[in-house]
C-alpha positions as CSV (number, residue, x, y, z in Angstrom):
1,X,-7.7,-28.9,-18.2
2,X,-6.9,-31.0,-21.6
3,X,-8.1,-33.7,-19.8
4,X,-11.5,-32.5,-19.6
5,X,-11.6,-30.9,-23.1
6,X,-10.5,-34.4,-24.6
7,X,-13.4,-36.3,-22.3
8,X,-16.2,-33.8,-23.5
9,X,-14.9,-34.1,-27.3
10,X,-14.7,-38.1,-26.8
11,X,-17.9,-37.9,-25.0
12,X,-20.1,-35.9,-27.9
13,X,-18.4,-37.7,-31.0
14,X,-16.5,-34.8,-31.9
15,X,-12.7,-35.7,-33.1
16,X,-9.9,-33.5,-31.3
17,X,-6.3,-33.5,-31.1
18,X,-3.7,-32.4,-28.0
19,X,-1.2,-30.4,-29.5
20,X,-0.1,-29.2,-26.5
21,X,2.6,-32.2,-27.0
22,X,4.0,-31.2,-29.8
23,X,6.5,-28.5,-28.9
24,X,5.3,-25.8,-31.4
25,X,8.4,-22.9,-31.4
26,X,7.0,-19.6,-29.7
27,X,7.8,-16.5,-30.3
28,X,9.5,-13.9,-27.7
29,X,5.9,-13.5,-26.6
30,X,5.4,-16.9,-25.6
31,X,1.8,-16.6,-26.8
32,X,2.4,-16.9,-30.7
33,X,3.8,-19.4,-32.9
34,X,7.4,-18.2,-35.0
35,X,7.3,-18.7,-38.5
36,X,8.5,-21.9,-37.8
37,X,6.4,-23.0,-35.4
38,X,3.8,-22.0,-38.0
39,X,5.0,-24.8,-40.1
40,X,5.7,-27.3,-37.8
41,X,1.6,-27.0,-36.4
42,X,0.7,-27.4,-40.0
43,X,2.6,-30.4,-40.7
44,X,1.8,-32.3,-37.2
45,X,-2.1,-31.7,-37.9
46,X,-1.9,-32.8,-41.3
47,X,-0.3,-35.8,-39.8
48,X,-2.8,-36.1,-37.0
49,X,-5.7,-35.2,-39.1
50,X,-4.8,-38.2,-41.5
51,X,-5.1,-35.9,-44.7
């Protein structure tokens, strides 16, 4: 499914990122980000985002 997402963004010009590599720390939910991974998402789009 990323796949396509990253094709259409590539395809209409528009900049995206995969974070689905990035190991992001879930919660007991598996659905939400910890505190932690909070942070982490933060820092590795910063990184990504060149800012």
């Amino acid at each position: 499914m990323i796949k396509c997402f990253m094709e259409l963004a590539k395809e209409f010009g528009i900049k995206a990122i995969d974070a689905s590599k990035w190991n992001i720390e879930m919660g007991y939910d598996g659905v939400h980000f910890t505190i932690e991974g909070h942070k982490q998402f933060a820092k590795m789009l910063l990184r990504e985002s060149n800012l």
